[in-house]
C-alpha positions, 0 to 999 in steps of 0.5 A: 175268660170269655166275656159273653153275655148270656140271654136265655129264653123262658128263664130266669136263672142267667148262668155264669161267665164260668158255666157258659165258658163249661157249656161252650167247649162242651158245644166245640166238642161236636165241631171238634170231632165232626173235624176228626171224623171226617178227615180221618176216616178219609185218611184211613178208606184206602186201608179199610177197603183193603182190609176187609177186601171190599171192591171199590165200588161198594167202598165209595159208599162208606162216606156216601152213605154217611154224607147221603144222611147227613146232608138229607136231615140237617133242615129236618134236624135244625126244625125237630130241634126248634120244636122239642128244644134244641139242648134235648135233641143235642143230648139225643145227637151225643148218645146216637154219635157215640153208640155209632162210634162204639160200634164202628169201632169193632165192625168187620163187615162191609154193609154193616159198617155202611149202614152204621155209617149212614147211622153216624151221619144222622148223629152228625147233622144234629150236632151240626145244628144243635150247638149253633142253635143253643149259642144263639138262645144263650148268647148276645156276643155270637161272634165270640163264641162262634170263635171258639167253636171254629178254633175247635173245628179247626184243631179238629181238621189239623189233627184228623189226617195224623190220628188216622195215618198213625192209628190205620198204620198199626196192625192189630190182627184182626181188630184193625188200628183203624177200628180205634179212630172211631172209638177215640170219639167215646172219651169226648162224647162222655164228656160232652153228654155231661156237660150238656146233661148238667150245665145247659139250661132246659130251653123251653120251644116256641114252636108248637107243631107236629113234623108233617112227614109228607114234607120230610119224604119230600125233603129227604127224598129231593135232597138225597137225589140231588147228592147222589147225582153228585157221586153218580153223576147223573143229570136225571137225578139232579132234575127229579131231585129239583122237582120234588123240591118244587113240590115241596115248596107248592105243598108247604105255602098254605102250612102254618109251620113249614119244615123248610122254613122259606120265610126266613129268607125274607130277611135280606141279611140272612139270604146275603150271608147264607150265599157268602157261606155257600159260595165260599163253600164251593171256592175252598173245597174245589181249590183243596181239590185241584191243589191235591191232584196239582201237588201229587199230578203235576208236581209228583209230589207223594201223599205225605207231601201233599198231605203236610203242605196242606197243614198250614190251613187249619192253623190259618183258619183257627187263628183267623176265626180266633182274631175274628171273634172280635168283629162285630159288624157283619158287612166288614166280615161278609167282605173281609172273608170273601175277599180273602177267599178271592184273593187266595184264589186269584192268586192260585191262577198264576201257579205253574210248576216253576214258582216254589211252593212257599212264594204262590201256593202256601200265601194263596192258602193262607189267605183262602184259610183266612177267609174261612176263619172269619166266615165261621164267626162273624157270617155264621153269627150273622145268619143266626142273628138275623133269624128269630131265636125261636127258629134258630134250629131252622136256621142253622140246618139251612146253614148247613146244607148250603154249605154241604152242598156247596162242598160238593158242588165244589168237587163236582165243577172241576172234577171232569178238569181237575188237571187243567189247573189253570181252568179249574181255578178260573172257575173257581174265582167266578164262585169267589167272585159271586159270594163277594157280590153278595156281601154287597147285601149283607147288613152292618146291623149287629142287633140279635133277635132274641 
């Protein structure tokens, strides 16, 4: 049993060890099947583009889309949450999650399935921010519960790949086997609404303001450029997406309550661990990228191949966060994570195709995981617990964009030299390296703003 100790605003009723033990596997259920969704419908893309007989060019938007509006609504999300409270707009992320999943799981035409898709990604960045932001109202301990929902993530991320090989293998006519990855979702999303419904408390917003949708049009807007120029590989997107960004900022300085919420920055701990997140962001995805092309490419190994030599990472980062847990001072857990990250990463330098698997690139993985595990427990409670409760919403939907974004930017580094593994991995440590300067920044101070 977890010992957490509960702090819950505007109430005075504190639920049990046992009730906030219910509510937080409730909560790891949205880590647990963003994991599941994302790996697995990448597994099964290949095999919905040829069963629906859908070009290449228009398949490529099947994640796009999803990506496009998650990654564009995560801040507004994270705001709308800290305004009607964050256990309304979770239940409200459950329902649109799972009437997606429902329909998902008997669309046979491409733009629908597209735009449904795009539908699910809004569902997604609620439950990306939503959990965080509850944890933070009910929890002192952050760092534990952090744990469990990274432990979920992680189980997620193991088991994705396996469901969606062996679900998009079956061949059930006309209803495809892939259709039953996404309603493998309806079980945890019902299981998921109830215990939202019945044990988390009504946590009362301090925030009283209405959503200026001029500054949601600006933000959605600079953001979907800047993530489009990454698929379309577009310079002009990236600079109009920028200035509408700047225009953002220069509308909102004179707002009371801005949707992107720049104050927060201020806070030294909360800028440092963002970008200790953000560069580790850029390091894991581009290394899992260079490492698929370098297994398969290089050493001609097939996609099964690769796909199990990857296995040992979300065991690895699930361990880690589950060790942890424990770690309550945030500066040793900048360092700790990205210096495992570094050293994963400097050691991936030294690969060439005569040094076996298990003596380079599986210890390089191990510790690249490591790292990640201690990010998404003691980084992440020390960005919420640096942010006022009342603006954890805000908080958490910057959290995640950076970290979004820094996924992508990621591929996008070494995509042009993804097989000139050696430059492709020395770019990766100056990303290593910046995030382990910025852990320099990050405070020890462990006291939560509640």
């Amino acid at each position: 049993m977890l010992s957490l100790i509960p702090t819950l605003a505007g109430s005075r009723m504190k639920p049990s060890k046992k009730t906030l033990t219910i509510i937080l596997i409730g909560l790891a259920i949205a880590d647990f099947l963003g994991a599941i969704d994302s790996t697995g419908v990448n597994i099964a893309l290949p095999t919905i583009t040829k069963d629906l007989s859908i070009p290449i060019i228009l398949a490529q938007w099947i994640p796009n889309a999803y990506t496009l509006a998650l990654v564009g609504t995560l801040i507004f999300m994270g705001k709308i949450g800290d305004i009607i409270g964050p256990k309304k707009l979770y239940l409200i992320g459950l329902s649109l999650f799972g009437l997606t999943s429902l329909t998902l799981g008997f669309i046979n035409n491409p733009s629908a399935l597209i735009a449904v898709r795009a539908l699910q990604g809004l569902g997604t960045a609620i439950l990306y921010t939503m959990p965080m932001a509850i944890i933070a109202h009910l929890w002192q301990e952050r760092e534990k519960a952090f744990a469990v929902t990274a432990s979920f993530f992680a189980g997620g991320m193991l088991i994705g790949p396996l469901i969606g090989g062996f679900f998009t293998s079956l061949n059930l006519g006309n209803f495809f086997g892939w259709h039953l990855l996404f309603l493998l979702n309806i079980p945890f999303i019902i299981f998921g609404l109830i215990v939202a419904g019945k044990f988390i408390p009504k946590i009362e917003p301090k925030i009283k303001t209405k959503i200026d949708f001029f500054s949601l049009l600006l933000l959605f807007a600079g953001l979907f450029l800047i993530v489009a120029s990454f698929s379309m590989i577009s310079k002009w997107y990236i600079i109009a997406g920028l200035i509408l960004l700047i225009l953002l900022y220069i509308y909102e300085k004179k707002l009371k309550n801005p949707l992107l919420d720049l104050k927060l920055f201020r806070d030294q701990t909360f800028t440092a661990a963002n970008l200790v997140s953000f560069f580790a962001m850029i390091t894991i995805i581009g290394m899992s990228f260079v490492l698929t092309f370098y297994l398969q490419d290089i050493l001609k190994w097939n996609s099964l191949q690769a796909g199990l030599a990857f296995l040992p990472v979300p065991l690895a980062t699930g361990i880690a966060a589950a060790l942890s847990g424990r770690l309550k001072n945030w500066k040793i857990g900048a360092f700790l994570s990205s210096g495992l990250i570094l050293a994963g990463i400097l050691l991936l330098t030294q690969v060439n195709p005569g040094i076996a698997y298990f003596y380079l690139i599986l210890p390089a993985m191990i510790l690249i995981a490591g790292g990640s595990g201690v990010l998404m427990t003691v980084m992440f409670a020390a960005i919420l617990g640096s942010a006022p409760t009342e603006k954890s919403g805000s908080a958490s939907g910057i959290l995640n964009t950076l970290q979004q974004m820094g996924g992508l930017i990621g591929i996008a580094l070494v995509a042009a030299i993804v097989l000139n593994y050696k430059l492709s991995f020395g770019i990766l440590v100056v990303m290593a390296l910046a995030g382990f300067l910025a852990a320099f920044f990050v405070k020890k101070q462990i006291k939560v703003k509640i």
